[in-house]
C-alpha positions as CSV (number, residue, x, y, z in Angstrom):
1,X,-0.1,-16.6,-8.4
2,X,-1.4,-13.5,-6.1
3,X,-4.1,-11.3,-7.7
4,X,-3.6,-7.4,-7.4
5,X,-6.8,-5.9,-7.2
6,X,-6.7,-2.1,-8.9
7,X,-10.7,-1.6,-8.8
8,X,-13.7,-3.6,-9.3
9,X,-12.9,-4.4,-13.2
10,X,-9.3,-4.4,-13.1
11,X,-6.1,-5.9,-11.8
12,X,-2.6,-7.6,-11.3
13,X,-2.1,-11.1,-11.8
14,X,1.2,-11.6,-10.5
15,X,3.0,-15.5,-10.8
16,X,6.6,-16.9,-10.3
17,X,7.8,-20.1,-11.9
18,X,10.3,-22.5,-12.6
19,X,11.3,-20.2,-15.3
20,X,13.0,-18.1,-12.6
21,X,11.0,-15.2,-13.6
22,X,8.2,-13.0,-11.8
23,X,5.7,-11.7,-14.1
24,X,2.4,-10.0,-14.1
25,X,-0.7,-9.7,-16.5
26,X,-3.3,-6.7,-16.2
27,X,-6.8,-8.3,-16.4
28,X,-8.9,-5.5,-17.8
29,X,-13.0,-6.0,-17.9
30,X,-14.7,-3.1,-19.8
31,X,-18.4,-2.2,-19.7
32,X,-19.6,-4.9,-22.4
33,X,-17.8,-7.8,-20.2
34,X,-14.7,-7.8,-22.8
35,X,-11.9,-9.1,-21.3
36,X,-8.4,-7.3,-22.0
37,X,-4.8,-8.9,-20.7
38,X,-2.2,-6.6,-20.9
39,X,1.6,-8.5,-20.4
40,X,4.4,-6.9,-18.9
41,X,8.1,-7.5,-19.6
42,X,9.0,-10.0,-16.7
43,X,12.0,-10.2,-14.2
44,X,14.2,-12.6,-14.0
45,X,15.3,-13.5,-10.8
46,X,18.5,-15.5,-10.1
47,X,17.6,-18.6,-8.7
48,X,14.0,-20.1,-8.5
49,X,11.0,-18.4,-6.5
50,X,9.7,-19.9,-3.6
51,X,6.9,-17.5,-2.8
52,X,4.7,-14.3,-3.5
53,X,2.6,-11.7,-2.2
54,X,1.4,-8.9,-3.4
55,X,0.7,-5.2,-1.8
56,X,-0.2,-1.8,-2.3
57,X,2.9,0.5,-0.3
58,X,2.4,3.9,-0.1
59,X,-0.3,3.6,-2.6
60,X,2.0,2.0,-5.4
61,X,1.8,-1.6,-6.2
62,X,4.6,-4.0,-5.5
63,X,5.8,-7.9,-5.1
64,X,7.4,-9.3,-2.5
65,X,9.4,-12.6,-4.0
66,X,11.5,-15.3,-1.9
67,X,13.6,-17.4,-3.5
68,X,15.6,-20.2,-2.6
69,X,19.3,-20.4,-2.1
70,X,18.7,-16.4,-0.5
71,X,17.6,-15.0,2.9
72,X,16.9,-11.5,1.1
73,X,13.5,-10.7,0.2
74,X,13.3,-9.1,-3.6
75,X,10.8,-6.1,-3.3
76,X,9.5,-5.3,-7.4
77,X,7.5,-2.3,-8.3
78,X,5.0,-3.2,-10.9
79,X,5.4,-0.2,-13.8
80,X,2.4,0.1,-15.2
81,X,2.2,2.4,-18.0
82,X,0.5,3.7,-21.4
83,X,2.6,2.5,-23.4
84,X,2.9,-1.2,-23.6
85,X,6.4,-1.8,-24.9
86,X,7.4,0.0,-21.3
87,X,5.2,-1.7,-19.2
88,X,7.5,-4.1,-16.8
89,X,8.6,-5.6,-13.2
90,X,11.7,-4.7,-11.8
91,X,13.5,-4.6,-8.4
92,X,13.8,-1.7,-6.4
93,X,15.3,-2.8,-3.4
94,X,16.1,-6.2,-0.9
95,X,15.6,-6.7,2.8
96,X,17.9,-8.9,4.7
97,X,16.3,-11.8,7.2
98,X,19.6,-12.8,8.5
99,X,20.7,-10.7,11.1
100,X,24.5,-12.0,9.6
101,X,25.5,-9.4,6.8
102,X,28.0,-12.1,5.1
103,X,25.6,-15.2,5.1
104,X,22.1,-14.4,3.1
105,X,21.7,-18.1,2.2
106,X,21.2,-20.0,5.0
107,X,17.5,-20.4,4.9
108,X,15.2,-19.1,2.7
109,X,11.5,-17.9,2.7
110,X,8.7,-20.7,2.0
111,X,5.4,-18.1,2.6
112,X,4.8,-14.5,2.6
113,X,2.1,-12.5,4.5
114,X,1.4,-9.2,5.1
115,X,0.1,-8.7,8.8
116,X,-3.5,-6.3,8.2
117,X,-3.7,-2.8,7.9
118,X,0.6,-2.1,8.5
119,X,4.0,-2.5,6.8
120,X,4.6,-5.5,8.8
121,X,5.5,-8.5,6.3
122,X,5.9,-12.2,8.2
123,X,7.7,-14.6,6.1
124,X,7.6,-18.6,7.3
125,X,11.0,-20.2,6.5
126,X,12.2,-23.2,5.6
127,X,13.7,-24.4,9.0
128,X,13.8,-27.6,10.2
129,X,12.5,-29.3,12.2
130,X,9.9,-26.2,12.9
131,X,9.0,-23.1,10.9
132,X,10.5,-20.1,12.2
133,X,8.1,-16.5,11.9
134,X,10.4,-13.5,10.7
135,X,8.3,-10.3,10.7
136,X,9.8,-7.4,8.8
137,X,9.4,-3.8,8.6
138,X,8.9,-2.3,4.9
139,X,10.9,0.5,4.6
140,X,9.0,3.8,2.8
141,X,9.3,4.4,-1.1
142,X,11.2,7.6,0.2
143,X,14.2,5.4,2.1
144,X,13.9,3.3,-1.3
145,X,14.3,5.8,-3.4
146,X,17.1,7.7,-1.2
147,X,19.5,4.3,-1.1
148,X,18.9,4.1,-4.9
149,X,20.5,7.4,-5.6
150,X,23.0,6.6,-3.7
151,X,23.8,3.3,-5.6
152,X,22.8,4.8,-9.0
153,X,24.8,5.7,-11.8
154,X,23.0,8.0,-13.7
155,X,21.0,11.1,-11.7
156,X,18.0,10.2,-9.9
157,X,15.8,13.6,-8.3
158,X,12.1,14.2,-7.2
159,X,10.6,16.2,-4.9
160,X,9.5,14.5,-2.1
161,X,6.9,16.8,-0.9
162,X,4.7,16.0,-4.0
163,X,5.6,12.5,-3.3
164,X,6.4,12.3,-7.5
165,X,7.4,8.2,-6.5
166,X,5.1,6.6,-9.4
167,X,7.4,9.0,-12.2
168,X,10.9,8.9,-10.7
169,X,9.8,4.8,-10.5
170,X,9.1,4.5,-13.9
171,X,12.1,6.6,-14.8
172,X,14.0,4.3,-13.6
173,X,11.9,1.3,-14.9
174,X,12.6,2.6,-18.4
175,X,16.1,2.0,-18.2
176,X,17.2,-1.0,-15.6
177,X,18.1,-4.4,-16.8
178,X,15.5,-6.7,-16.4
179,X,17.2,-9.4,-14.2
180,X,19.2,-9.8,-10.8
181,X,23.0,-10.1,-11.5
182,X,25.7,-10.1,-8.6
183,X,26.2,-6.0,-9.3
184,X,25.3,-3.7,-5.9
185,X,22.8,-1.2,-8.0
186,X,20.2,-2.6,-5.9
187,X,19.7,-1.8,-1.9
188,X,20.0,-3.6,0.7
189,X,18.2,-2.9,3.9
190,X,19.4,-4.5,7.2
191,X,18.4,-3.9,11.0
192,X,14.5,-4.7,9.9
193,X,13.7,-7.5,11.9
194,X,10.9,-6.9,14.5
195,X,10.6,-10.4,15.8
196,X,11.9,-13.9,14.8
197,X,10.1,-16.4,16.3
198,X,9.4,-20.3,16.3
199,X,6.5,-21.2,15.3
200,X,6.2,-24.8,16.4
201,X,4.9,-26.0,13.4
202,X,6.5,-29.3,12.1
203,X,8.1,-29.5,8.5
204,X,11.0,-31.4,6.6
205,X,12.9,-30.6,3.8
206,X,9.8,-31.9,1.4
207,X,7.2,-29.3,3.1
208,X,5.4,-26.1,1.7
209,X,5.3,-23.7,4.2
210,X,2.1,-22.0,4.5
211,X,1.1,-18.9,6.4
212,X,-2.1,-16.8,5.4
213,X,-2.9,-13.3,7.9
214,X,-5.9,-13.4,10.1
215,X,-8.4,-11.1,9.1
216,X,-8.8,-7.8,11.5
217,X,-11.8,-9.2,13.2
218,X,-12.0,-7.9,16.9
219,X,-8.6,-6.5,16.7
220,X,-6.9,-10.1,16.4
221,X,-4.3,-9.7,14.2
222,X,-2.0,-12.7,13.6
223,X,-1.3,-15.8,11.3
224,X,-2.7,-18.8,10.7
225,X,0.0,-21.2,10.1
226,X,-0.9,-24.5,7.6
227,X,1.0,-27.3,8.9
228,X,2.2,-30.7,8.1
229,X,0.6,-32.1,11.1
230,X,-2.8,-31.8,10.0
231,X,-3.4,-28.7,12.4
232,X,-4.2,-24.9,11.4
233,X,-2.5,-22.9,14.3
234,X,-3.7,-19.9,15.4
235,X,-0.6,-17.7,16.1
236,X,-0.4,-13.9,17.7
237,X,2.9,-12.1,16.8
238,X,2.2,-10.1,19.7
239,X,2.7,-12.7,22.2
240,X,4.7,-15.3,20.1
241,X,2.4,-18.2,21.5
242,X,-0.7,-20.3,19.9
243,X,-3.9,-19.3,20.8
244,X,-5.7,-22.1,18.9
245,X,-5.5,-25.1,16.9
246,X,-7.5,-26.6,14.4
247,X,-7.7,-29.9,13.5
248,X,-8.0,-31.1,10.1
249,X,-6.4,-34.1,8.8
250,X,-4.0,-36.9,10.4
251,X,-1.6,-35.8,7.7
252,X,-0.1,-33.0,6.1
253,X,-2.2,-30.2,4.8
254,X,-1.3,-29.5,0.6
255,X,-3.2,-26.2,0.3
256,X,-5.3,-24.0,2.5
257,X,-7.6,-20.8,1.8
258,X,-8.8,-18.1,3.6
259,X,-11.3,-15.7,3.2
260,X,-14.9,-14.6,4.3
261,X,-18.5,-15.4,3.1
262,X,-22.1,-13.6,4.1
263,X,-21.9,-16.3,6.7
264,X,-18.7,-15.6,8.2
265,X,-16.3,-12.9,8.3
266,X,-13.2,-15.7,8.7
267,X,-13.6,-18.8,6.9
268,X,-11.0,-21.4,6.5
269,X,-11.0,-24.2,4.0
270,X,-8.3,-26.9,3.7
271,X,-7.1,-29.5,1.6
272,X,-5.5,-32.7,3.4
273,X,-2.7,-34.3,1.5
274,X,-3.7,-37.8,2.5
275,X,-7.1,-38.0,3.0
276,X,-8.0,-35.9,-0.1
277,X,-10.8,-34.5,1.7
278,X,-11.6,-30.5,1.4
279,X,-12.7,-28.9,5.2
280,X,-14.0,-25.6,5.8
281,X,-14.0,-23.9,9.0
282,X,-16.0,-20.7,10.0
């Protein structure tokens, strides 16, 4: 589950399952501490979800969902409107990372994260023996909304100068079927690899891949890379190497966090699979 934050007393919570779909609830808290959820009409993906993150892309909120059995990242535009009935998740476009444009299941993605202030997304994939880094380039709601007039069957216009994306979206939203199928309505964008690196993190078929972005303190942006090793890697993009290692446990590492206290503006805190023991690093 990734939460979506709209402003201080409202946002997306946004969760995959085994139920194959991807659905979001809008937590609303009003002025006497009420709480309000709001529950959109899912979408159902194809095959089960293997990761999440959640973005704000030229200003509209989206998902990004992996799933296994597919190298194509599902991108879903969260309508949110008035009326509730309306409200719902749908797909607006994939991005390939397989550079082969007859194979998309060869690997899949295992973690999502999107590198700090860009439209760079890094996914960490299921490769074995070692994670492999695949950094992506998002392509604009414009180039989204140009390949799906070209793929639609009914009429799709808006005026790009007054950047009308949120209406023409839920247009659209109002009338798509609300599950993947095998039909080409939905792009496909190829050719946006920036890098695909390895990672040198260990995993096996059992592992869950996780990779959290650094926060943009003194301009070092990169990943840090939870592995099954017991060791948080410090990895630049830039330079495709590790500049530091952490570590934690003499086993593999089940979850990870990070984030930033008064004390520190990186913090780190890990859970080891073996030892049960919670670490925090700042």
């Amino acid at each position: 589950m990734k939460y979506l934050k709209i402003d201080d007393n409202s946002g997306y919570l946004c969760s995959i399952g085994w139920d194959t779909f991807a659905n979001v609830h809008k937590i609303t808290i009003n002025d006497n501490d009420e709480i309000s959820v709001k529950a959109f009409n899912g979408y159902k993906l194809m095959t089960n979800a293997t990761s999440i993150e959640t973005i704000y892309h030229d200003s509209l909120p989206v998902i990004l969902v992996g799933r296994i059995e597919s190298s194509l990242l599902s991108v879903l535009f969260i309508n949110d409107v008035e009326d509730d009935v309306n409200s719902n998740v749908f797909e607006i476009c994939k991005i390939s990372l397989n550079d082969s444009e007859f194979s998309t299941h060869a690997f899949h993605p295992m973690s999502i994260a999107n590198l700090v202030s860009s439209n760079l997304i890094t996914i960490g994939t299921n490769h074995i023996p070692y994670m492999r880094l695949i950094t992506v380039h998002l392509p604009t709601i414009s180039e989204i909304l140009n390949k799906l007039k070209e793929k639609a069957t009914s009429e799709i216009e808006y005026n790009e100068e007054k950047t009308d994306f949120k209406h023409v979206l839920s247009k659209i939203g109002s009338e798509i079927e609300l599950k993947q199928s095998f039909t080409a309505t939905i792009p496909i964008f190829r050719d946006s690899i920036i890098s695909n690196l390895n990672s040198m993190a260990p995993q096996d078929k059992y592992s869950s891949a996780l990779i959290f972005s650094r926060s943009d303190l003194d301009n070092k942006k990169g990943l840090w890379i939870i592995g099954d090793d017991g060791i948080i890697r410090g990895y630049d993009l830039r330079t495709g190497k590790t500049v530091i290692e952490l570590k934690t446990d003499e086993g593999r590492i089940k979850s990870a966090f990070i984030g930033c206290n008064k004390y520190s503006k990186e913090l780190i805190v890990s859970c080891g699979a073996m030892s049960k023991q919670i670490k925090i690093w700042v």
